[in-house]
N, C-alpha and C positions, 0 to 999 in steps of 0.2 A: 504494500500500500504506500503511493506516495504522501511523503506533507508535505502542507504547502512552508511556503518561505517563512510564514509570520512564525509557523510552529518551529521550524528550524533554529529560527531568529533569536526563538524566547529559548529553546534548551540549550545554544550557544550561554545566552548569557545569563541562566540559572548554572552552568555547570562553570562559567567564570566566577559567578559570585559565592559559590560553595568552594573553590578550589581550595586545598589546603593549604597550598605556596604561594597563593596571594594573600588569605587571610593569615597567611606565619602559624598554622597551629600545626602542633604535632613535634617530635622529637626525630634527629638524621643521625642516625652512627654508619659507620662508614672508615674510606681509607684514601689515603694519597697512590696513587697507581701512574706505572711509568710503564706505556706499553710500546713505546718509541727505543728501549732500552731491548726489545726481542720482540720483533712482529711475528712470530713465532703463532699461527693463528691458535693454533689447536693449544699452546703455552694458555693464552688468550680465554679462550674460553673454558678451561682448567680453572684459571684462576676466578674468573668470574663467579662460576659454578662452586668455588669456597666460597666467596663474597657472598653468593645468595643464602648457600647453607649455613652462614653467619647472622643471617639475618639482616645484613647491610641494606639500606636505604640511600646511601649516597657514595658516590666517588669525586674526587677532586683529578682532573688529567690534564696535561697540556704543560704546566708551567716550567719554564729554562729549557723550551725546547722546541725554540722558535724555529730553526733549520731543520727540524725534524719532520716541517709542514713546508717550508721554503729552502730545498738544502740547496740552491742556487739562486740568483736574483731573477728573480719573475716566473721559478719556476716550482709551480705549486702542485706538492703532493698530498692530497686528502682522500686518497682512494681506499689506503691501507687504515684510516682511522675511520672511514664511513661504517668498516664491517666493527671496530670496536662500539661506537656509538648503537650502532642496532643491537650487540649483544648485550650492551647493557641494557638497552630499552625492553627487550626481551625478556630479561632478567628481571623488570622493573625497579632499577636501581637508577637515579637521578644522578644527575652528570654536572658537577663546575668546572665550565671547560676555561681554564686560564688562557687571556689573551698573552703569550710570553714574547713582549716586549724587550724585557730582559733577561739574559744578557744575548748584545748582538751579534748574531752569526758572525766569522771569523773572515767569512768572503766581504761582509759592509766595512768591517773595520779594513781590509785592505782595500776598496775602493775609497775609503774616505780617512786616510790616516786621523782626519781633526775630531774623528770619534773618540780617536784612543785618549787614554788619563795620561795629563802630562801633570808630575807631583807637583811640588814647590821648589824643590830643587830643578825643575825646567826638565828632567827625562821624561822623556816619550815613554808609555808603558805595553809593551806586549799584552794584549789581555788573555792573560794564563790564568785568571781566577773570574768567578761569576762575574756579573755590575760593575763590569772594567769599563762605562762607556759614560762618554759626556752627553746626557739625554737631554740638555739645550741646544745641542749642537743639531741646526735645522737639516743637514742630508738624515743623518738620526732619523730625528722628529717623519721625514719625508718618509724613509720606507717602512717603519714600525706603525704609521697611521696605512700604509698601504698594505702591509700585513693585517692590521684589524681590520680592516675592511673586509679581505680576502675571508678571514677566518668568520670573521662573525656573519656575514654572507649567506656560507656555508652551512653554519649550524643555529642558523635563527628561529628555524620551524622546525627541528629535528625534536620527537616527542620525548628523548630522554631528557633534554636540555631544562637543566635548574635554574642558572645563571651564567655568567660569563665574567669571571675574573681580572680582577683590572689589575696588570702587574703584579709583583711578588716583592716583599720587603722594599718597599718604595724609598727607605732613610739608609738602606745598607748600599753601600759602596762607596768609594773614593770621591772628593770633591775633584775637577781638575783645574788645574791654575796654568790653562793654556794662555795663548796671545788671542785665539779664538774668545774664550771667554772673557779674558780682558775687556775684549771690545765691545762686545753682549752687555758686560757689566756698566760699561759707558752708557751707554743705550738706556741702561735703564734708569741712570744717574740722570741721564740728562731728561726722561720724561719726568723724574722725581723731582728734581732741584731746576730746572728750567736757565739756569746759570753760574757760573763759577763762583758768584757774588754768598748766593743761598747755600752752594756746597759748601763755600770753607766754614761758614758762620756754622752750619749743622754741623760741621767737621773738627772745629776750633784748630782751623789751617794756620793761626798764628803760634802755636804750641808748636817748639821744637821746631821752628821753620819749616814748615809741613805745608804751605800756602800753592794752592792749586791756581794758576793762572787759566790754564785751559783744560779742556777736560780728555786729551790727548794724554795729560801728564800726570793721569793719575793710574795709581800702578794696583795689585791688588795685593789684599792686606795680610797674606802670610809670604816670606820669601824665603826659603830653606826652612830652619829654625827658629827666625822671627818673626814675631807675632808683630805686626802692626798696633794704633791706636784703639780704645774697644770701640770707638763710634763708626771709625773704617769699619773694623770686623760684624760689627751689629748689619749694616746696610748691606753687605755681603752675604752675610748669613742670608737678609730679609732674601736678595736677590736669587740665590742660589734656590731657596724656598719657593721662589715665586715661578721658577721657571718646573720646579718641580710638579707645583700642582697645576700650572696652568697648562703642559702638558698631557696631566692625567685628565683635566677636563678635556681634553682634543678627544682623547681615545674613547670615554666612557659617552660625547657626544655622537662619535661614529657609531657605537654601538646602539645608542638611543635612534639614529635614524636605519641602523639595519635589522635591530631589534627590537622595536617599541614595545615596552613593558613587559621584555625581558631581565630580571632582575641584575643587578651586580654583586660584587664581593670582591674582599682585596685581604690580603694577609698584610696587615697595616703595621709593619713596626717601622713608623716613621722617626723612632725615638733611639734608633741604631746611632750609638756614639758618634759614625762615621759622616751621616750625612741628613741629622737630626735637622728636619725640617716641620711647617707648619701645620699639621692636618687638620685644625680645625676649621680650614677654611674647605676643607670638601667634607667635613666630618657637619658643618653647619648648613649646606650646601642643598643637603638630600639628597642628593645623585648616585653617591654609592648607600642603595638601599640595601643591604646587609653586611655593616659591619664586619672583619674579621681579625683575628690574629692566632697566628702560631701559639699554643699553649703549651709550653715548656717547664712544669712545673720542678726538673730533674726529678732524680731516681731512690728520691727515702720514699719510706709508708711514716714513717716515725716522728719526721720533724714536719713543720708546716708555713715554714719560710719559704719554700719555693709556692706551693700553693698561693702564701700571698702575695708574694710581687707580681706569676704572672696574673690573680684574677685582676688584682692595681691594674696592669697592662688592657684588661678589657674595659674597665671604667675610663682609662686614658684615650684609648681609644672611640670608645661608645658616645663618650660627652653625651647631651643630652637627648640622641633618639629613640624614640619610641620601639623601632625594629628590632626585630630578631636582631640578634651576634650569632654569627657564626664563629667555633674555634673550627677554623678549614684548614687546620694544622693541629697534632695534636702527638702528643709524648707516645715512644713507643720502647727503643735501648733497650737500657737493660735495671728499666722500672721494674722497683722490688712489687713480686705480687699484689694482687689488690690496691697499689698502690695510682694505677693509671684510672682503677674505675673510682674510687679516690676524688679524684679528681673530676674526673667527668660530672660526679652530682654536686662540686663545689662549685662549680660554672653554672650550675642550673642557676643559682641563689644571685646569679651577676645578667641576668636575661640572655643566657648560652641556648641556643637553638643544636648547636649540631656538633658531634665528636670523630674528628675526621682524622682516622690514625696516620701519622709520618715515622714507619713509611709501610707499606704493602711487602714488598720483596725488600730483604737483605740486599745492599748495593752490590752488585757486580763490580764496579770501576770507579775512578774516579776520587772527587776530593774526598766523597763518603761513604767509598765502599765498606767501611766498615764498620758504620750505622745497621745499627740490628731492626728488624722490622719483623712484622709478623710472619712472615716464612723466612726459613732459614734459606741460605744461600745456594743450598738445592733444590731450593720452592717446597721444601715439608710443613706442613704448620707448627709454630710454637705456640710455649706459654703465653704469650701476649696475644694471638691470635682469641686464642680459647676466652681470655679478661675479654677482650674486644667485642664477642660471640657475649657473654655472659652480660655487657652494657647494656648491649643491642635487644636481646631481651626481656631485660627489664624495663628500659626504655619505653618496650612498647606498651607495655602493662600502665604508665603514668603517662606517655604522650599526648593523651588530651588533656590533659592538665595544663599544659607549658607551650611556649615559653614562659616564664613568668617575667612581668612587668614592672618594673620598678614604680615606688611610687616616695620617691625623697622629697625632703624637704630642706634640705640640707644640700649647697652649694658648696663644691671645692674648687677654688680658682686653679686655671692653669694658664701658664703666659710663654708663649715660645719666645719673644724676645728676651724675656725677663729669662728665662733660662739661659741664652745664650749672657747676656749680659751679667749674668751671678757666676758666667765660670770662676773669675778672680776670687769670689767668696769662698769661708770654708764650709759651706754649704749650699747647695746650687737648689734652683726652684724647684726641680723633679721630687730632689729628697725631702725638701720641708711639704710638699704636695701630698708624697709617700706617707710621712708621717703622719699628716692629718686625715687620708682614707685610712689608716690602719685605725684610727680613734673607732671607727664606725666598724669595720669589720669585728673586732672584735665584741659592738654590741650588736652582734647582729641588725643591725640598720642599713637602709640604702640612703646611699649621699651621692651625686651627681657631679661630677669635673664637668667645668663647666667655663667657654668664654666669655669674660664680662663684658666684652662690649660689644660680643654678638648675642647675648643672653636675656630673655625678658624678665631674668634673676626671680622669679615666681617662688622663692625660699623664705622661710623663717627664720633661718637662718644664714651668712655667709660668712665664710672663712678665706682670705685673704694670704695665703703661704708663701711670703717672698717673695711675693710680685714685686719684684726688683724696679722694672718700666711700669711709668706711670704717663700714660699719655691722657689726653683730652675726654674721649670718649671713654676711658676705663673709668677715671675719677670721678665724670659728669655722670655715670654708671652708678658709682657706689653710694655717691652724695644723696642723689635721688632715694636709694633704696634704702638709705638710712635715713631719711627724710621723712618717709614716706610710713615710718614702722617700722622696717626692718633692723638687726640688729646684724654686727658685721663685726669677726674677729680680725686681725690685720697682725702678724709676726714681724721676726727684723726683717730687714735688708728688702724690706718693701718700701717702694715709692722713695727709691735712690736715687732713681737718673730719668731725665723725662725723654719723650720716645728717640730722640738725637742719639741718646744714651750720656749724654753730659747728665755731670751731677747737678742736682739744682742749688742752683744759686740761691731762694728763695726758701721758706722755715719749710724742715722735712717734719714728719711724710708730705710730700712734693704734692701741692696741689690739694690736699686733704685735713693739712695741721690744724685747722678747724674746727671739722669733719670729727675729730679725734681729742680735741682740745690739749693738744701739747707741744710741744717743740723738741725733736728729737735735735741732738744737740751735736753728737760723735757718737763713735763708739771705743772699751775699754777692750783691752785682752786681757782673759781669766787669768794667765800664766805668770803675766806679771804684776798684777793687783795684787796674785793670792801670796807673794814678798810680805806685803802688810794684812795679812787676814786675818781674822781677830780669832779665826777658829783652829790656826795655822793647818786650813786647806796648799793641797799643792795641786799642781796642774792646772786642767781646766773645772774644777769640781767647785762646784758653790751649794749655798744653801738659800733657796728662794721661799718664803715665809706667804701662803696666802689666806688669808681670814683668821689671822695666831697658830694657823698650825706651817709648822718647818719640812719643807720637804728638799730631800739632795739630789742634784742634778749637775748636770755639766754641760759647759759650753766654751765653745774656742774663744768669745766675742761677746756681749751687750752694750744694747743702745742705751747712751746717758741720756735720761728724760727729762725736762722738764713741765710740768702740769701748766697748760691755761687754760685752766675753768676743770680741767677734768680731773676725776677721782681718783686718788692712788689706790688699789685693791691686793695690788702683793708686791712685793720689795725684797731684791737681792739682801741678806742679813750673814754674811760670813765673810766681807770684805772691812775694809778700815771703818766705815760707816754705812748708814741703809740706802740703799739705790732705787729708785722708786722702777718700780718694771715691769707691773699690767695696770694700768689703767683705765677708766669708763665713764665716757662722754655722752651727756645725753645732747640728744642733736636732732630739729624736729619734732619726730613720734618715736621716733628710735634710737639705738644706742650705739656706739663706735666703742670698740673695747681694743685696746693697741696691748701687744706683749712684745718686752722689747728684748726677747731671745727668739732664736731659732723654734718654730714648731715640735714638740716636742710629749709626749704620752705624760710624763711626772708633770708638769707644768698644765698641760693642757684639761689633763682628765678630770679636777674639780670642778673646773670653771664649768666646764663640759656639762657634767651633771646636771649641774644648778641651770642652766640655759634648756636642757633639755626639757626639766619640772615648767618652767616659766614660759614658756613657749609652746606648751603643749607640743614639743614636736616627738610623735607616734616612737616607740619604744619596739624594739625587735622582742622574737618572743621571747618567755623568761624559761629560760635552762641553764643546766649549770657550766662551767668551764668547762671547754674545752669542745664544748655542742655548736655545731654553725645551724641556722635554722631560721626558715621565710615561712610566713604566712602567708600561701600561695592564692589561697581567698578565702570566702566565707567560711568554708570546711574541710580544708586543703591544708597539711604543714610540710614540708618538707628537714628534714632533720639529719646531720650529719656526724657521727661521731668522729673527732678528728683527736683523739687522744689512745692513749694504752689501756684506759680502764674503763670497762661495763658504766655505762651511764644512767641515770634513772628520770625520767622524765614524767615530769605533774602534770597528770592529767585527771579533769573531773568528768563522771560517766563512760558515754563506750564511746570506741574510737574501734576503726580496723585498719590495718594493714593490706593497704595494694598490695605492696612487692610482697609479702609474704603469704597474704590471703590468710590473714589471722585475726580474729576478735582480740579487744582488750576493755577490761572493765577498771577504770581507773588509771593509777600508774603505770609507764610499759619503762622497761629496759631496750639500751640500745648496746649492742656488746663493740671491743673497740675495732674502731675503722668503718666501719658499717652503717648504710643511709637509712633510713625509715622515710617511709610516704603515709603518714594517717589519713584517712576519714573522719572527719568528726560524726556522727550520726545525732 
């Protein structure tokens, strides 16, 4: 029987508006697979055929393996990956197919030497290692968009197709400090500053006779071993940042016109020492609409340091979208037992959509062939295989439940200038940023990183960690919000230099002394105060007093404060006299509270408290140490034990057990390392 069009029309778009992978519900485990590594067909559909009997719902393919689809220029082979693509469809396993942009086939780099990394020392560099390429550099930019085009083309209606991968570790690889770049750099100097007059005054060209007449003569700000001025380096930074994502929007553009409303994803460690750039600006953007990053928690079950930094990295990343995160990378080595899936439900509790193992096969070759992955280097399955199987699982038993949504109320600043410009400090913004998501992780709370002057700051609270750069729109940002009601914590070595990166001239915190009611004046070093300590402290070790009770703490550094108008509320007390060093300014509706040490848990977790009662801001559930745990919603908890010892967990009435399909009347035990999923009934 035929339908007509209209009937068509409507189950087209009832079966889009139920889709799973628009609406983000449900739970993906899965694996990173490199079938470019042995087209081996019959290899090929072996492995798959594990993949299914795992349970897997998704694969990651494609990525650093751009000649593996182009192994010559213009000549494109996708015949050999069409038959992988159908056997995963087949399979019913969802496919992120990585556009790999990077790194450049070995044939671009010898038509275009000015790809290659030339260091600071001026060598030209062989590219012997991944992301050896200058991705400003327009022949670059020219065939890598002719590649996504090619590629995304290809697989834009293909029914396995999940999303399309936008680059791989976008901040790792080498900066290069060509003549090419030089000149690029110009470029962008001269749409920035419009004249030599404006560059030197942002530059302070009169320092050290540094005065740029024209903009021919100006050089770039590392040269071997030395570092340039930090306001050169800050503008460089910006530039090098700028060319980064304004690339990545080229590519995720091509794919939006060969794809429309094909989703994206990027394994986003923009925060790679190497070539730490700004991602908030495509992270604010909405365009890569699935979050990602490599989750590398290493290889304890025991300790839960690595756990925290990398979930920090999905907050850092995620800022404040609504969407799914994908971890599209995900630990595999030689992870002690239980310790991967571990993991995997500690992501749930950070809005984790999907667990995508790195890597599938033990490497054959190469920088890491000897990265262990779920088969062994014969293709047998291992122990990790089996965890991986046991995820996937489980998984599906809770996948309507989840993602789970954050719902903070609590803003955590983060500032890419402010980072580059705090390198000279002994504490840079990432770590005082760190420190302040660890305040919330450990009470189970969600707190949001967040840009403030791209942020409609919708929190009860803000915390301020170092924001070193204090430009126009950050201040006019915060001023408001505390204006307004809101209440804002602000640490040292914020609002030091305004966005030039020069220090201000004018009463610090720059732009805000107000705002804050104080006059930060200098700062001391602990090492040699603590000469005259009254407690004879050595080192960097003090004792900071807040509300009559003394608590011990260390720091390399404090800000000498002055109060005008505002409250002293705790005061350094184990130096020759009392230092005044958190204070609270009402301003507005709302309060400005300055601490004039580094971010920090002994320091911070009182204040904490008390701001939390006062603010009503919602309270993670109450378990005891050592339990990570969301309330998933009305009747939902998820719960993780992350300690050695049997835990016991308060509960009034019945509850049951998804993952284990078990009643509880009251309180239930959680034994160590082990998640629970309750029902409230």
């Amino acid at each position: 029987m035929k339908k007509s069009k209209t009937t068509i029309l409507f189950l087209i778009l009832i079966s889009i508006f139920f889709s799973p992978v628009l609406k983000g519900q449900g739970l993906y485990v899965g694996t990173n697979y490199h079938p470019h590594d042995d087209k081996n067909i019959e290899k090929i559909k072996s492995d798959i055929q594990l993949m299914k009997a795992a349970g897997f719902t998704s694969v990651r393919m494609g990525h650093l393996a751009w000649d593996s689809y182009e192994p010559a220029e213009g000549q494109f082979d996708f015949e050999w990956f069409d038959k992988v693509m159908d056997l995963m469809n087949e399979a019913g396993i969802k496919v992120i197919l990585d556009i790999a942009i990077r790194p450049a086939p070995i044939w671009l780099h010898k038509r275009f030497p000015t790809i290659d990394i030339v260091d600071p020392n001026e060598h030209q560099l062989y590219a012997n290692h991944r992301y050896m390429d200058d991705i400003g550099d327009p022949n670059y930019q020219k065939y890598a968009l002719h590649y996504t085009d090619a590629i995304t083309k290809r697989y834009a209606k293909h029914p396995a197709l999940l999303a399309f991968g936008i680059d791989n570790e976008s901040g790792d690889g080498p900066i290069s400090y060509s003549e090419a770049t030089r000149e690029r750099f110009i470029l962008w100097l001269k749409n920035k500053y419009n004249n030599a007059e404006s560059l030197n005054k942002a530059w302070a060209g009169q320092r050290w006779s540094r005065r740029i007449n024209d903009f021919e003569e100006v050089g770039l700000p590392i040269s071997s071993s030395v570092i340039g001025a930090p306001e050169r380096v800050l503008d460089f930074r910006r530039f090098v940042s700028d060319e980064v994502n304004q690339f990545l929007f080229k590519v995720i553009d091509k794919v939006n016109i060969n794809a429309p409303n094909v989703l994206t994803n990027t394994n986003a460690w923009y925060y790679s020492p190497l070539k730490y750039f700004d991602y908030a600006e495509m992270a604010y953007s909405g365009k890569m609409t699935r979050e990602g990053c490599g989750f590398y928690p290493g290889n304890s079950l025991t300790t839960n340091w690595g756990v925290m930094n990398s979930a920090f990295g999905i907050s850092r990343i995620q800022f404040e979208s609504t969407n799914p995160f994908w971890c599209s990378e995900f630990t595999t080595m030689t992870a002690v037992p239980n310790s991967i899936r571990k993991s995997a439900y500690a992501t749930l509790m950070y809005g984790n959509q999907m667990v995508c193992g790195w890597t599938w096969q033990s490497m054959h070759a190469g920088e890491e062939q000897y990265l262990e992955g779920m088969l062994d280097w014969d293709g047998i399955p291992n122990r990790k295989y089996e965890e991986y199987k046991k995820i996937a699982t489980e998984f599906k038993k809770i996948g309507k439940f989840f993602p789970y949504k954050l719902q903070a109320e609590v803003g955590l600043a983060s500032s890419f200038p402010s980072q580059i410009a705090s390198s000279s400090f002994p504490e840079q913004q990432d770590n005082q940023l760190q420190a302040c998501w660890n305040l919330f992780y450990y009470r189970n709370m969600d707190a949001n990183v967040v840009e403030i002057s791209k942020s409609t700051l919708k929190y009860k609270l803000l915390i301020v960690p170092g924001v070193t750069v204090m430009d126009e729109a950050t201040a006019s940002k915060i001023r408001d919000f505390v204006k307004n009601g809101g209440t804002v914590i602000m640490t040292s070595n914020s609002a030091v230099v305004d966005e030039t990166g020069k220090v201000f001239a004018s009463t610090r915190p720059g732009r805000l002394s107000d705002v804050f009611g104080i006059r930060v004046a200098s700062f001391e070093e602990t090492e040699n105060l603590n000469e005259i300590s009254r407690k004879s402290y050595k080192g960097k070790k003090l004792e900071f007093t807040y509300k009559g009770k003394a608590i011990d703490t260390e720091s390399t550094r404090f800000d000498v404060i002055e109060p005008k108008g505002a409250e002293v509320i705790g005061s350094i007390t184990s130096l020759d006299k009392d230092y005044p060093t958190m204070t609270l300014n009402k301003y507005g509706k709302g309060r400005a509270i300055y601490v004039g040490l580094p971010a920090d848990g002994s320091i911070l977790n009182p204040l904490l408290d008390e701001l939390i009662d006062q603010l009503n801001i919602k309270k993670g559930p109450d378990v005891p140490t050592g339990i990570m745990a969301r309330q998933i919603d009305k009747n939902h908890f998820l719960y993780l034990n992350v300690s050695g010892e049997s835990k016991e967990i308060k509960m009034t009435g019945k509850s049951k057990s998804i993952l284990l399909d078990k009643n509880y009347d009251g309180n239930f035990k959680i034994a160590p390392y082990e998640p629970e999923f309750i029902e409230i009934k």
